[in-house]
C-alpha positions in Angstrom: 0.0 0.0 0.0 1.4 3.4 -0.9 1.7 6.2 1.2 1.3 9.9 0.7 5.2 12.0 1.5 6.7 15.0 1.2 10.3 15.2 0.1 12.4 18.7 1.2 14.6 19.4 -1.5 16.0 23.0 -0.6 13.1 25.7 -0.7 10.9 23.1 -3.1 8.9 20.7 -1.0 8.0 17.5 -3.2 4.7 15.2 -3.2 4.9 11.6 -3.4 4.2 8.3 -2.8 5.8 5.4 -1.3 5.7 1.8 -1.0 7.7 0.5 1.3 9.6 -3.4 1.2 11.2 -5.5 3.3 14.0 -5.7 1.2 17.4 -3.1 0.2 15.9 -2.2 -3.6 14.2 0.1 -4.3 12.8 2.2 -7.5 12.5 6.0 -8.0 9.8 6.5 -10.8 9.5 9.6 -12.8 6.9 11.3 -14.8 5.9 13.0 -18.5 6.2 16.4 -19.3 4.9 18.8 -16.5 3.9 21.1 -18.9 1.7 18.9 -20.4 -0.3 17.0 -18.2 2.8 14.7 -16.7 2.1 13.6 -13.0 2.8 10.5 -10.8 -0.8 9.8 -11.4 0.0 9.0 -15.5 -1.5 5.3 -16.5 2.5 4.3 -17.5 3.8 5.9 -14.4 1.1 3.6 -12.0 1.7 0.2 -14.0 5.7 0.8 -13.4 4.9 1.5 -9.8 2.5 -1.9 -9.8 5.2 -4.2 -11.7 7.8 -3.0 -9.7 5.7 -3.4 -6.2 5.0 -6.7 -7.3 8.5 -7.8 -7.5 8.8 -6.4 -3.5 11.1 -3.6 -4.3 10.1 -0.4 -2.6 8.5 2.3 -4.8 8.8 5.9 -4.6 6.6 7.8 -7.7 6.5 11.9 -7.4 5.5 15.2 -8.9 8.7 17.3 -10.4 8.6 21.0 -9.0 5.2 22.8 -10.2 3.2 19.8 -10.6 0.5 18.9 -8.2 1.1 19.3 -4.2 5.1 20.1 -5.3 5.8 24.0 -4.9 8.1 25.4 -7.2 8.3 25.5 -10.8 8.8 24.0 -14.1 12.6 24.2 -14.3 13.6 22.6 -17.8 14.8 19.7 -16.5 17.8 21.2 -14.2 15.5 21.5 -11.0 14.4 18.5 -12.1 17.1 16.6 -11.5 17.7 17.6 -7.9 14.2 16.5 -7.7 14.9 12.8 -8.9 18.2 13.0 -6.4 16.3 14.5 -3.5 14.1 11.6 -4.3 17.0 9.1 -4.0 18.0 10.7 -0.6 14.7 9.9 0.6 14.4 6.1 -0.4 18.1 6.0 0.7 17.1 7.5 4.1 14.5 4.9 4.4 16.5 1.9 4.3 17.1 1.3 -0.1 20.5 0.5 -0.7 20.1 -0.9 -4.2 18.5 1.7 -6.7 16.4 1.3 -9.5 15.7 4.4 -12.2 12.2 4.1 -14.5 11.8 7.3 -16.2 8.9 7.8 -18.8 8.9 10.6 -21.5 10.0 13.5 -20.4 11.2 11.8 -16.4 13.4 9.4 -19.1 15.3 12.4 -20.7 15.6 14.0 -16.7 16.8 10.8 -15.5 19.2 10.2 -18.1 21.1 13.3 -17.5 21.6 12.2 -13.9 22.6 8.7 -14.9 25.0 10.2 -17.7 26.7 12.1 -14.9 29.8 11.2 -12.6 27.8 10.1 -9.4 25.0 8.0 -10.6 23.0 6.9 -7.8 21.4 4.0 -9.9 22.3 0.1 -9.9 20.0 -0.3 -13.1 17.9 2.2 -15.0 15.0 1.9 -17.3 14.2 4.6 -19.9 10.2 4.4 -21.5 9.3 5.6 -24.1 12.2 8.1 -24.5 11.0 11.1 -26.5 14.1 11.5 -28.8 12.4 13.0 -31.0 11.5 16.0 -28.8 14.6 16.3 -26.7 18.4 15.7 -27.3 19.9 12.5 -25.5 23.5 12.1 -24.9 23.4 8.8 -25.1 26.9 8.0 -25.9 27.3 9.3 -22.6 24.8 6.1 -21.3 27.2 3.4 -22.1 26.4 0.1 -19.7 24.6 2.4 -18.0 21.1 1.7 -19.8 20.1 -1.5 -19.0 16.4 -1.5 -20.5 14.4 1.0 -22.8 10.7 0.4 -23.9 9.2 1.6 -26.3 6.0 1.4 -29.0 6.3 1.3 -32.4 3.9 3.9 -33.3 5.4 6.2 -30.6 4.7 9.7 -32.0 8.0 11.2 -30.4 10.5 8.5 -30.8 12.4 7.4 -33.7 12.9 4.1 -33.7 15.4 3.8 -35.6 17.7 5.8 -34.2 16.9 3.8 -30.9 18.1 0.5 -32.3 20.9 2.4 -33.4 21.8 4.0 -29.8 20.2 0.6 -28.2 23.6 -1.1 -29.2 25.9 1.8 -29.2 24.5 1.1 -25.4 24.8 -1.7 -24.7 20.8 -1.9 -23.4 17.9 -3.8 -24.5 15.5 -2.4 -26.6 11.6 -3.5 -26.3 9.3 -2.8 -28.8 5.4 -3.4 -28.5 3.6 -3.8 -31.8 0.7 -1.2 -32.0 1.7 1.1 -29.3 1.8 4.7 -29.3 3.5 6.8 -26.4 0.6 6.7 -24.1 0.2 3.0 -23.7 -3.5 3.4 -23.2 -4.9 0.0 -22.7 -1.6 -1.6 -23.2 -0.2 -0.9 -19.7 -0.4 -4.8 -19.1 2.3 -5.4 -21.7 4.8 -2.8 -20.4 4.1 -4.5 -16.8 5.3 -7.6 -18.1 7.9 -7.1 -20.0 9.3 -5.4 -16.9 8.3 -8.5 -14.6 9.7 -11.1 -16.7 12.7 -9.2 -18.2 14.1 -6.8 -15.5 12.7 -7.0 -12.0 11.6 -10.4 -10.8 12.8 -11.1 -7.7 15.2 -13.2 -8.3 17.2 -10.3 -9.7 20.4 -9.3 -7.7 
């Protein structure tokens, strides 16, 4: 069962919700675009949070600064990032020593600039639907760092091809779901088990 929290990350205070384990893993979920409609309460944001909760890892879902209950405001993905790490503080602070990234859209493109970075707080990161179309990844910069991206192939933002490309460059898994567009609506199953049977069971170390 999750629980409603409030992350301090300087003079932004941050909604969430957790979902606690008995576990060390944990997962730091991140939403779409702010500006355009993003939250933790998106349909692709909730499955994650399910498949992941499923495999008893700890769950932590938010809203980015502007967004909700979170003060502050849309940032252009550099406040954004301080969110995602205030967020790994705070599953850190709870107990998580092993953490998971799963960033859709827009949280994808935030996380990955973290995860690019020289501290990168996360043991294995997941990057949805990343919109590469809309925004600029460096992902020669994400080398066996990446270890999954998902993806539709009728995804209006992301070119495909230029994932399978990048997906080996990589070294990450690409998943592609026939007849899926970036919203996943009434396909969430899939993405829940491609993550259950490829990434997160709990057999995973």
């Amino acid at each position: 069962m999750e629980e409603q929290i409030f992350i301090i990350n300087g003079d932004v205070t941050l909604e969430g919700l957790i979902q606690r384990a008995s576990g060390n893993r944990g997962v730091v979920i991140c939403h779409p675009h702010s500006l355009m409609g993003g939250s933790m309460y998106n349909n692709v944001v909730e499955a994650v949070q399910k498949a992941f909760a499923a495999a008893e890892y700890a769950t932590l879902r938010f809203n980015f600064r502007g967004v909700g209950r979170s003060s502050g405001d849309y940032d252009e993905g550099k406040g954004e990032q301080e969110d995602i790490l205030a967020a790994c503080k705070f599953l850190q602070a709870a107990g998580v020593a092993n953490l998971f990234f799963a960033g859709y859209s827009f949280g994808a493109w935030v996380g990955s600039k973290i995860i690019a970075g020289d501290v990168n707080p996360f043991a294995v990161s997941i990057l949805i639907s990343p919109p590469n179309r809309y925004f600029g990844f460096e992902f020669s910069e994400l080398t066996n760092k990446i270890k999954m991206m998902i993806t539709g192939d009728g995804d209006q933002f992301a070119d495909i091809g230029a994932l399978k490309k990048y997906a080996k460059q990589i070294n990450a898994q690409l998943k592609i779901i026939a007849g899926v567009d970036h919203f996943y609506f009434g396909r969430e199953k899939e993405l829940v088990n491609i993550l259950g049977e490829s990434l997160i069971s709990p057999k995973t170390n």
